[in-house]
N, CA, C and O atoms as a GROMACS GRO file, in nm:
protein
  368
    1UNK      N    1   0.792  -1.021  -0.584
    1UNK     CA    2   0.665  -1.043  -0.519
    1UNK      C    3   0.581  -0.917  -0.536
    1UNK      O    4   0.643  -0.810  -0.539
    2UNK      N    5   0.445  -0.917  -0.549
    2UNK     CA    6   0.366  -0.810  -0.616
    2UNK      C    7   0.264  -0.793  -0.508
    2UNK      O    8   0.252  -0.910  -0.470
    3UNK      N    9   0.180  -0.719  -0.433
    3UNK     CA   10   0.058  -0.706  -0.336
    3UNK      C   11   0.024  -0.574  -0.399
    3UNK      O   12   0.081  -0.465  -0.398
    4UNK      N   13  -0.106  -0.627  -0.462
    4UNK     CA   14  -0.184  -0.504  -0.482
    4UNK      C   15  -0.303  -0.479  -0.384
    4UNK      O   16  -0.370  -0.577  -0.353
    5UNK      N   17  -0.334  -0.361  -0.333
    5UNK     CA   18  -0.421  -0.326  -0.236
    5UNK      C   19  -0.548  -0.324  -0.310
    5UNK      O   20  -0.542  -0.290  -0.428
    6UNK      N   21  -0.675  -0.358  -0.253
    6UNK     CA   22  -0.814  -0.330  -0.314
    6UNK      C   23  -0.856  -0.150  -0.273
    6UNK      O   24  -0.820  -0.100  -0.167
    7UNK      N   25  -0.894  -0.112  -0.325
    7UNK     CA   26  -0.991  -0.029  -0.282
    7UNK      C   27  -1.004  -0.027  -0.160
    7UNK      O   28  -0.960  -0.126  -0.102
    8UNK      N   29  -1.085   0.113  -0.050
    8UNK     CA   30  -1.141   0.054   0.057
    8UNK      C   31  -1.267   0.085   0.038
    8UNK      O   32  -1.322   0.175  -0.026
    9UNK      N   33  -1.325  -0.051   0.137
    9UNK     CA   34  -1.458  -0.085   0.067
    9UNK      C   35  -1.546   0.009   0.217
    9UNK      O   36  -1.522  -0.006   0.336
   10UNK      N   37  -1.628   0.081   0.165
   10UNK     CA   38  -1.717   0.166   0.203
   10UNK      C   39  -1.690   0.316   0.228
   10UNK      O   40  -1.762   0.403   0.276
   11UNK      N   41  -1.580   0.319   0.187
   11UNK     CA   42  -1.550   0.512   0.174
   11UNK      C   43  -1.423   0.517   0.246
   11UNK      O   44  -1.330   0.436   0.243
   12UNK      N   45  -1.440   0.650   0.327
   12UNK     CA   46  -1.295   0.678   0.388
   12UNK      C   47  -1.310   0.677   0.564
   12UNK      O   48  -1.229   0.734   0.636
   13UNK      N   49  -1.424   0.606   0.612
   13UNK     CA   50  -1.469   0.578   0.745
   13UNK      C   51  -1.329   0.498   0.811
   13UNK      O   52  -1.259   0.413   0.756
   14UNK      N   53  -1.320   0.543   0.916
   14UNK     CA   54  -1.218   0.497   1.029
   14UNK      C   55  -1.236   0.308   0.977
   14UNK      O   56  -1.134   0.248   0.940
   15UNK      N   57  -1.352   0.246   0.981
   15UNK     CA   58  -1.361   0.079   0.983
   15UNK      C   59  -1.330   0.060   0.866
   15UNK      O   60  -1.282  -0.050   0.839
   16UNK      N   61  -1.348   0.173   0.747
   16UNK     CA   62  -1.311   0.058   0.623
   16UNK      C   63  -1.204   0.103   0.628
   16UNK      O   64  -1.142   0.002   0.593
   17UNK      N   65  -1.105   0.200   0.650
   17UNK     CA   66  -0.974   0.164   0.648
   17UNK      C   67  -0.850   0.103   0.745
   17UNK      O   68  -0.727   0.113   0.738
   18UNK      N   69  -0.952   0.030   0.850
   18UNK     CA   70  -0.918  -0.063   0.925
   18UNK      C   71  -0.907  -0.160   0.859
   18UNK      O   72  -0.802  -0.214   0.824
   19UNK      N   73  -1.040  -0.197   0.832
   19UNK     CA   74  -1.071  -0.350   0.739
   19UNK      C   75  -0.949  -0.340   0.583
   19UNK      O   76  -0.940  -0.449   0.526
   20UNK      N   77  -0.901  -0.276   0.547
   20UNK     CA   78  -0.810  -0.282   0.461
   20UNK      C   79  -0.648  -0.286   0.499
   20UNK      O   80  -0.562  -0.359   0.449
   21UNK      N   81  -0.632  -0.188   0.603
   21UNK     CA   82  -0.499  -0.213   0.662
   21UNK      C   83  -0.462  -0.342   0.734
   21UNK      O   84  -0.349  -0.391   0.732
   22UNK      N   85  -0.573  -0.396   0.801
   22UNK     CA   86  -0.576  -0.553   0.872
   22UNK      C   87  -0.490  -0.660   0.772
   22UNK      O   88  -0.397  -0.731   0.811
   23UNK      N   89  -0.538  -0.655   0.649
   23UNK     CA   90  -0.510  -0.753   0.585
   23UNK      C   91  -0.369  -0.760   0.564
   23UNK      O   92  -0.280  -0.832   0.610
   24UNK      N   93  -0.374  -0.630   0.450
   24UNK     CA   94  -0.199  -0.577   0.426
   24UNK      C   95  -0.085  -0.610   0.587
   24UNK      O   96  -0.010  -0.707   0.598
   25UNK      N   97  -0.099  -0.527   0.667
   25UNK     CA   98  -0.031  -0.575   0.765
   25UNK      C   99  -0.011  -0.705   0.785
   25UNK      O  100   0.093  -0.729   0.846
   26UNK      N  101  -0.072  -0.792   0.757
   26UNK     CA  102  -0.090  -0.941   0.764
   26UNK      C  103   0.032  -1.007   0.693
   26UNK      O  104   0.127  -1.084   0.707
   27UNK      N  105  -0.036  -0.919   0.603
   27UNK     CA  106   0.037  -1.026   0.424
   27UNK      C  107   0.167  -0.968   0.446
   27UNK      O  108   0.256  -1.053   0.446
   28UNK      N  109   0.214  -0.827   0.470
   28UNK     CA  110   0.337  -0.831   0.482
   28UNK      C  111   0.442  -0.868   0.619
   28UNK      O  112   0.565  -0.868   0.615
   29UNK      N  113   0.386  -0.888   0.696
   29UNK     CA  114   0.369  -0.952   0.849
   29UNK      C  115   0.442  -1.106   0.774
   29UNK      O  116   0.562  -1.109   0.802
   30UNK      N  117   0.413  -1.188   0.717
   30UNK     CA  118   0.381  -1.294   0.663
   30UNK      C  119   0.515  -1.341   0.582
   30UNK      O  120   0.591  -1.433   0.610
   31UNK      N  121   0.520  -1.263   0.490
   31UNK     CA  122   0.651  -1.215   0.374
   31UNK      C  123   0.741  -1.141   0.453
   31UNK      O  124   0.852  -1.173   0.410
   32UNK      N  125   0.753  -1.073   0.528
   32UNK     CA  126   0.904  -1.075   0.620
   32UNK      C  127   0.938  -1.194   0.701
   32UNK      O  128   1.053  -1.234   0.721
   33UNK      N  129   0.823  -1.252   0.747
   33UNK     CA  130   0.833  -1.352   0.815
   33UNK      C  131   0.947  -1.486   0.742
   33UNK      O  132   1.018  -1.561   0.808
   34UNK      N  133   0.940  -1.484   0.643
   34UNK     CA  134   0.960  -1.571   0.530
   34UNK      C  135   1.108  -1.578   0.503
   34UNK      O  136   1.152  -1.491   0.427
   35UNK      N  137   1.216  -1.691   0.567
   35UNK     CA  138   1.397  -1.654   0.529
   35UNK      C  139   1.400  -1.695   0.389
   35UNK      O  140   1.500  -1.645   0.338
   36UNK      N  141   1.346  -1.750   0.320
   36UNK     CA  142   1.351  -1.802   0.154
   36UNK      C  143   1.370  -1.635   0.107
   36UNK      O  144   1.467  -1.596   0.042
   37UNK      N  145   1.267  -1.554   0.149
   37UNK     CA  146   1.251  -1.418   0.097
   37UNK      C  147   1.312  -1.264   0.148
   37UNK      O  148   1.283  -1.154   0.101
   38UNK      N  149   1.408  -1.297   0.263
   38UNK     CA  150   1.538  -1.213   0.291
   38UNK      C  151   1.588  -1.115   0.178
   38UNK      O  152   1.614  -0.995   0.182
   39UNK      N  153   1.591  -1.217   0.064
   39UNK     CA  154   1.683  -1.121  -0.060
   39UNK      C  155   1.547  -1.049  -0.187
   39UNK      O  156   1.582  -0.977  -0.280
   40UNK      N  157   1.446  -1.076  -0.170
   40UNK     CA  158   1.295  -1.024  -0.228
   40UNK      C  159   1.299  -0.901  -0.203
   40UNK      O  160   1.345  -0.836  -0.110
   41UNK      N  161   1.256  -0.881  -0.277
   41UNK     CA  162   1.140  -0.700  -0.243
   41UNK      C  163   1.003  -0.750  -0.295
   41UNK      O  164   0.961  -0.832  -0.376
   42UNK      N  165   0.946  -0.641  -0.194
   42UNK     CA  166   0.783  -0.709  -0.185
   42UNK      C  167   0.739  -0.551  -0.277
   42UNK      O  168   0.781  -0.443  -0.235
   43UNK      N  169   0.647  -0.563  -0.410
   43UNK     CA  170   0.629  -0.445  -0.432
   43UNK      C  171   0.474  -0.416  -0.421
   43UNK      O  172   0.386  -0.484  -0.475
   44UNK      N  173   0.457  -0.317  -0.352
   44UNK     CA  174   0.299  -0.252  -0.304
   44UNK      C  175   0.247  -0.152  -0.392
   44UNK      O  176   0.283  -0.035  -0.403
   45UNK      N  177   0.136  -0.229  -0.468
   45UNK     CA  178   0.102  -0.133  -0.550
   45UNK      C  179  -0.066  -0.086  -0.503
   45UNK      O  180  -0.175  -0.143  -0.493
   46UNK      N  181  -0.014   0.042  -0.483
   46UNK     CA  182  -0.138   0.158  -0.422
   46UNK      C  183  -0.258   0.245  -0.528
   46UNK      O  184  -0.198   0.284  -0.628
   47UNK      N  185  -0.392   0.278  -0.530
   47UNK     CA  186  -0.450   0.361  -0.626
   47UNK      C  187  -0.487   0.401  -0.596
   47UNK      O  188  -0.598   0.375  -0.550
   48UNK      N  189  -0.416   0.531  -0.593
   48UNK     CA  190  -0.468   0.694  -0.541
   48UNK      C  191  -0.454   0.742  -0.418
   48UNK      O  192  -0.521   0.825  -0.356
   49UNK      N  193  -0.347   0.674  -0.384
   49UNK     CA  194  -0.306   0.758  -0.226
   49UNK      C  195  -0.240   0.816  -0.227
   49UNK      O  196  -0.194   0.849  -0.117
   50UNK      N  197  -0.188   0.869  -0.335
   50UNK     CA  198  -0.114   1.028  -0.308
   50UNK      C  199  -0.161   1.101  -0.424
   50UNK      O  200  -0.164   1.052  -0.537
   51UNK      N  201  -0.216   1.274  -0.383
   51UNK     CA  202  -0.264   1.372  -0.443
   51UNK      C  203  -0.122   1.421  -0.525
   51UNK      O  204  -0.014   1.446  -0.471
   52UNK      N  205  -0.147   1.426  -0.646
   52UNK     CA  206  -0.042   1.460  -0.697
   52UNK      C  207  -0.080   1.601  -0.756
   52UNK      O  208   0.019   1.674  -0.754
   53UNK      N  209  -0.183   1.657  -0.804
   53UNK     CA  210  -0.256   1.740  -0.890
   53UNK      C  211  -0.317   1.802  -0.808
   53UNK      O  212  -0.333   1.742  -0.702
   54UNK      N  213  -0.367   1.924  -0.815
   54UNK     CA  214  -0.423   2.017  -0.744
   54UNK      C  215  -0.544   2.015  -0.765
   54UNK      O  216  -0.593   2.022  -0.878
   55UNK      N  217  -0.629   2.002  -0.627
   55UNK     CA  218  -0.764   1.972  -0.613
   55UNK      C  219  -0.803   1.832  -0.548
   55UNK      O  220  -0.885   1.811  -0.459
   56UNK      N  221  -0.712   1.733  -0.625
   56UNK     CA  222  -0.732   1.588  -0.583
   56UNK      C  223  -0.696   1.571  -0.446
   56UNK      O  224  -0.599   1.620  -0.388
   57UNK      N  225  -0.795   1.487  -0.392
   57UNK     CA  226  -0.822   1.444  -0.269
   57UNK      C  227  -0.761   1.254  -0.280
   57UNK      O  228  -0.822   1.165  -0.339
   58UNK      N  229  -0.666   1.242  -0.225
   58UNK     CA  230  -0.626   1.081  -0.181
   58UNK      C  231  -0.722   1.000  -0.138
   58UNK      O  232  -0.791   1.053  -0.051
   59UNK      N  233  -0.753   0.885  -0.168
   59UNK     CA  234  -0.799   0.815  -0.079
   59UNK      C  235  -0.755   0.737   0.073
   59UNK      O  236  -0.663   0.657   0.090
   60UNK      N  237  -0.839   0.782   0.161
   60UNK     CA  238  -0.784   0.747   0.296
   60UNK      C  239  -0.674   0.601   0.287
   60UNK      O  240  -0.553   0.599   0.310
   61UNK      N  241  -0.774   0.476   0.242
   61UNK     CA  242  -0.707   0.362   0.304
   61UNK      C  243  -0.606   0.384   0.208
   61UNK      O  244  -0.502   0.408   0.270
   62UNK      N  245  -0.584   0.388   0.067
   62UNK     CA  246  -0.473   0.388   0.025
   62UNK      C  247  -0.358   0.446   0.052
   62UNK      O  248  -0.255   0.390   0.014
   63UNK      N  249  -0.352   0.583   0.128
   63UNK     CA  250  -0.278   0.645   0.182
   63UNK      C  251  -0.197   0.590   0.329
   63UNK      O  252  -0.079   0.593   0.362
   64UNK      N  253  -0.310   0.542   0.394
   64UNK     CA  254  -0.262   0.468   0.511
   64UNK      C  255  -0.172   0.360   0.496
   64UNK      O  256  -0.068   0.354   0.561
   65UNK      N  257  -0.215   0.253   0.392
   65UNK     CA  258  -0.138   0.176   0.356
   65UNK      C  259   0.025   0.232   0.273
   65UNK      O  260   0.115   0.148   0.263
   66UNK      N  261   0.043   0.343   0.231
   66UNK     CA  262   0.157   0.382   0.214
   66UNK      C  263   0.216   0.406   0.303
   66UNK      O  264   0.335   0.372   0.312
   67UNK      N  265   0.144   0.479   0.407
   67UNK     CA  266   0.262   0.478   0.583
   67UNK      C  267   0.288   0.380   0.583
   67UNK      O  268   0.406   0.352   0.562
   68UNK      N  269   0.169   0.251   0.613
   68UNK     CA  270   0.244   0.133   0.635
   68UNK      C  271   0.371   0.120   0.611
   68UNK      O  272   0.471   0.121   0.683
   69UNK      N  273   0.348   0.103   0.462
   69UNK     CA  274   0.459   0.048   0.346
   69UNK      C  275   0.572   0.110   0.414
   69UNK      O  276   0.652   0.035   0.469
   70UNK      N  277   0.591   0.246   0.419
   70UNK     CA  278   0.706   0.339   0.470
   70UNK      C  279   0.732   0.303   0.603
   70UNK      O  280   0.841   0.357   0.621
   71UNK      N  281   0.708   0.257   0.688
   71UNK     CA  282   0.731   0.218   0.806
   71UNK      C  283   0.794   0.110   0.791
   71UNK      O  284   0.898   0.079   0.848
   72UNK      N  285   0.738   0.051   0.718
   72UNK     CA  286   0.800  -0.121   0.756
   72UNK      C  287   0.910  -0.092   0.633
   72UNK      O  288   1.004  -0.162   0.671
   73UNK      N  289   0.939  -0.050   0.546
   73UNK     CA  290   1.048  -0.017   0.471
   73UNK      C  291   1.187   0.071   0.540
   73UNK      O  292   1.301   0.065   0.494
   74UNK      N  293   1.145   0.154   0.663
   74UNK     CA  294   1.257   0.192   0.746
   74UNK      C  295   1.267   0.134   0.794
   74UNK      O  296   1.388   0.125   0.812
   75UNK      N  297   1.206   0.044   0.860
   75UNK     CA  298   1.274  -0.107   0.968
   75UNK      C  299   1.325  -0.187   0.883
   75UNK      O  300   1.408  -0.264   0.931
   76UNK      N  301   1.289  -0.202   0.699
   76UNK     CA  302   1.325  -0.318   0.674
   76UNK      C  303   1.396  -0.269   0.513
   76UNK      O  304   1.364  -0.326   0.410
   77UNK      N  305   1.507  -0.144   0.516
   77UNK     CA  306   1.540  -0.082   0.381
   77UNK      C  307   1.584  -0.195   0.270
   77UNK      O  308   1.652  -0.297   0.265
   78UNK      N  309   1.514  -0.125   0.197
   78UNK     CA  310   1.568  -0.231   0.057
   78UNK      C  311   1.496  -0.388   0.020
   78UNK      O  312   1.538  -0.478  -0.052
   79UNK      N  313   1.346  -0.375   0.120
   79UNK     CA  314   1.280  -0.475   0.086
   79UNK      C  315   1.152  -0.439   0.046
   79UNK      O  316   1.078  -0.537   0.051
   80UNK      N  317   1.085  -0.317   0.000
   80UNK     CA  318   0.966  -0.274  -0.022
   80UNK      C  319   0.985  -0.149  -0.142
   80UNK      O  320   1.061  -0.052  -0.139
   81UNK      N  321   0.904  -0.184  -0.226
   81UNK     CA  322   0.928  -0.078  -0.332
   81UNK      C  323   0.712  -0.035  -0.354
   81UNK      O  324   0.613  -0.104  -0.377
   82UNK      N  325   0.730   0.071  -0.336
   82UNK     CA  326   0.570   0.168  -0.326
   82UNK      C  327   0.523   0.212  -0.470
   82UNK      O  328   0.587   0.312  -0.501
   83UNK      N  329   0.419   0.168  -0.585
   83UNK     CA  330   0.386   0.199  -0.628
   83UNK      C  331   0.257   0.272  -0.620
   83UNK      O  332   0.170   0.205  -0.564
   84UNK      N  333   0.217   0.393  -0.658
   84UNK     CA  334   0.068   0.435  -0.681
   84UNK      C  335   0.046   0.483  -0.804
   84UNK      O  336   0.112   0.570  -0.860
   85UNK      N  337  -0.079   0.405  -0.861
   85UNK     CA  338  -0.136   0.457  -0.946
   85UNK      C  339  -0.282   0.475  -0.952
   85UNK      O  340  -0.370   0.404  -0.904
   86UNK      N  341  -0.292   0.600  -1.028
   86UNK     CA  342  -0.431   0.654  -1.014
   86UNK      C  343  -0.537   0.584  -1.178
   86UNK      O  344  -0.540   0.479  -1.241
   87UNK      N  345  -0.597   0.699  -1.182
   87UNK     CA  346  -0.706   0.579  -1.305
   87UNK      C  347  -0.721   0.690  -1.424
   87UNK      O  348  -0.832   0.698  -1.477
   88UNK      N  349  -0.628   0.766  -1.463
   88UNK     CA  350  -0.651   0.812  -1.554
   88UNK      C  351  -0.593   0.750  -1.685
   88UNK      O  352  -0.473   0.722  -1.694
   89UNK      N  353  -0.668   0.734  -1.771
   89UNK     CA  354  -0.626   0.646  -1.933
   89UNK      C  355  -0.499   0.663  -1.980
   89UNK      O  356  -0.421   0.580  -2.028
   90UNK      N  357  -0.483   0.815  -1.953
   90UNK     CA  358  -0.303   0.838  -2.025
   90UNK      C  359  -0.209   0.774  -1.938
   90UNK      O  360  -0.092   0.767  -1.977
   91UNK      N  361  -0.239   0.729  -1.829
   91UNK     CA  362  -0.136   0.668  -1.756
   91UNK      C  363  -0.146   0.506  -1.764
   91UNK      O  364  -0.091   0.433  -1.682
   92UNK      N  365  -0.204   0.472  -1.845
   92UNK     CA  366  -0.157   0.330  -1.881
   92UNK      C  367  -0.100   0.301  -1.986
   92UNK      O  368  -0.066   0.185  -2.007
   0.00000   0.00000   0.00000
């Protein structure tokens, strides 16, 4: 199972990374919910929430949504796998 996060839409303001975590929490709220999907991993793929390079600044919601991810992956080990990727060309 694959959930890719959008962007958050209007910057790094407290509401748009409300309005982005709302959903996610949802969807994975949803997919644990689910006994067909007990033996699944749900994989979360993130862009640009973690500074890897010096200088770079994360983006808020994407970052938040990786706590998520990490939270609900210690309550729920071995069902969430965290991807981030950023947008530079050599990395595709």
């Amino acid at each position: 199972m694959l959930l890719t996060c959008p962007r958050t839409a209007g910057g790094d303001t407290p509401a748009a990374v409300r309005a982005l975590l709302a959903p996610v929490l949802a969807q994975v709220q949803e997919w644990l919910a689910l006994p067909e999907l007990e033996e699944a991993r749900l994989v979360v793929v993130t862009h640009g929430g973690s500074a890897v390079a010096p200088g770079e600044r994360p983006d808020t919601g994407q970052a938040a949504v990786q706590g998520l991810i990490r939270t609900a992956s210690s309550e729920h080990p071995g069902r969430f796998l965290l991807v981030d990727l950023d947008d530079a060309p050599s990395s595709v």
